[in-house]
N, C-alpha and C positions, 0 to 999 in steps of 0.2 A: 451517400453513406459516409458516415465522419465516425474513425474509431482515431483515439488518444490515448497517449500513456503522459502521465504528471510524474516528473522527473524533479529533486532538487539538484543544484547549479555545483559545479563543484567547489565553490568557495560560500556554501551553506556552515552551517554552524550544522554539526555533527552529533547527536545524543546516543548514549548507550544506556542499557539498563544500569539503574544503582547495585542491585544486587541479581546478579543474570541467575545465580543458581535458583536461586526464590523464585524467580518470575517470568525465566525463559518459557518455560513450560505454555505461560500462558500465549502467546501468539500459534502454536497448534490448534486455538479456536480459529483463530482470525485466518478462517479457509474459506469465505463465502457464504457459513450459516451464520442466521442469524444469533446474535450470543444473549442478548437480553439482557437481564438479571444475576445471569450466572456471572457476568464479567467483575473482575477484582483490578482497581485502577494501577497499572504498575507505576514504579517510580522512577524516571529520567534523572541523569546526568549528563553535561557537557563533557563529551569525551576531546571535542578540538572546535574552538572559539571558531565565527566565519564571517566573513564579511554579511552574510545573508541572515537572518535570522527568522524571516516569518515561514519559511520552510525547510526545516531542518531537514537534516539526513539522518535516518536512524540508521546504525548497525546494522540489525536483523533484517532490514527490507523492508518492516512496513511504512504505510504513507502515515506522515502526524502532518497534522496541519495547526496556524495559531489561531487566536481569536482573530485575526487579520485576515489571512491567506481562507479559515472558512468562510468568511463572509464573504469575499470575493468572488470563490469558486461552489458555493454551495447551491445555488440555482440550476447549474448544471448535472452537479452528481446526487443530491439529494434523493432520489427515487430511485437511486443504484446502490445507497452505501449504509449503512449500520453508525454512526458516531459513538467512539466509545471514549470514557475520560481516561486521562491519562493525568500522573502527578509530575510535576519540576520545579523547583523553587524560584525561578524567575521567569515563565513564560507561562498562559494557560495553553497547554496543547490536548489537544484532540484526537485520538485515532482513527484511523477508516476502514472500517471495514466493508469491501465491495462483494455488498449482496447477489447484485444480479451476476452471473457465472454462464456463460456460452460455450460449449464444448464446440466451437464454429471456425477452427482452423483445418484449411484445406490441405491437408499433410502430401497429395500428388502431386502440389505445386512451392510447400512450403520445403525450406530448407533447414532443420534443424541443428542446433549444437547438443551435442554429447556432454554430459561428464562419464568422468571414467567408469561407473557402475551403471552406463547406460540408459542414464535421466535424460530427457530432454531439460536443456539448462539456459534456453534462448534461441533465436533461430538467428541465420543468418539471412535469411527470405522468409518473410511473412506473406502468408495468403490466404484470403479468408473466404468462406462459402457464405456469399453475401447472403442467399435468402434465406438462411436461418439465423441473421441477424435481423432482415427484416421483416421477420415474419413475428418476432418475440416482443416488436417494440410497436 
């Protein structure tokens, strides 16, 4: 069993919404369903230039990838993720949206983090209940 998380490096180049009040709203789609039609391309800026540029950092957490970076890795996640456009004036980047969604952490053996209103906000042990991963794929 092979689970993965795609992380940018920390000397990525860094993008934020051009305008967060307009367009923050939109990544409350970008939860695992699929968006379709309904999606409206938001607009990126360079919030801190990076050594890395084919996978940026964004702000708010989600994954953007470029016409680079999806080429690359799109074989793999393709039949997991939603691609949705995204605008920037110097890079074309891509959003992802990961469709496929597993409620398959084993919380009697995982170790979670708190924020203060009592979200789970990360674990500090991950453990997963392998066969309802292997069962969905």
């Amino acid at each position: 069993m092979k689970i993965w998380e795609i992380q940018s490096s920390d000397e990525s180049m860094v993008v934020t919404l051009q305008d967060f009040q307009k367009d923050s709203d939109k990544f409350d789609l970008v939860q695992g369903d699929v968006i379709g039609s309904d999606w409206v391309p938001p607009v990126f800026e360079v919030y801190r230039k990076g050594k890395h540029r084919d996978f940026p950092h964004a702000l708010n957490g989600v994954l953007i990838l470029t016409e680079k970076s999806l080429r690359v890795i799109n074989v793999l996640i393709e039949k997991n993720v939603e691609y949705l456009p995204a605008i920037h004036d110097e890079i074309k980047m891509t959003l992802v949206n990961v469709t496929t969604v597993i409620d398959c952490v084993d919380n009697s053996r995982a170790v979670p983090q708190y924020v203060s209103d009592g979200i789970v906000n990360g674990f500090d042990k991950l453990a997963f209940m392998e066969e309802k991963i292997l069962t969905h794929f």
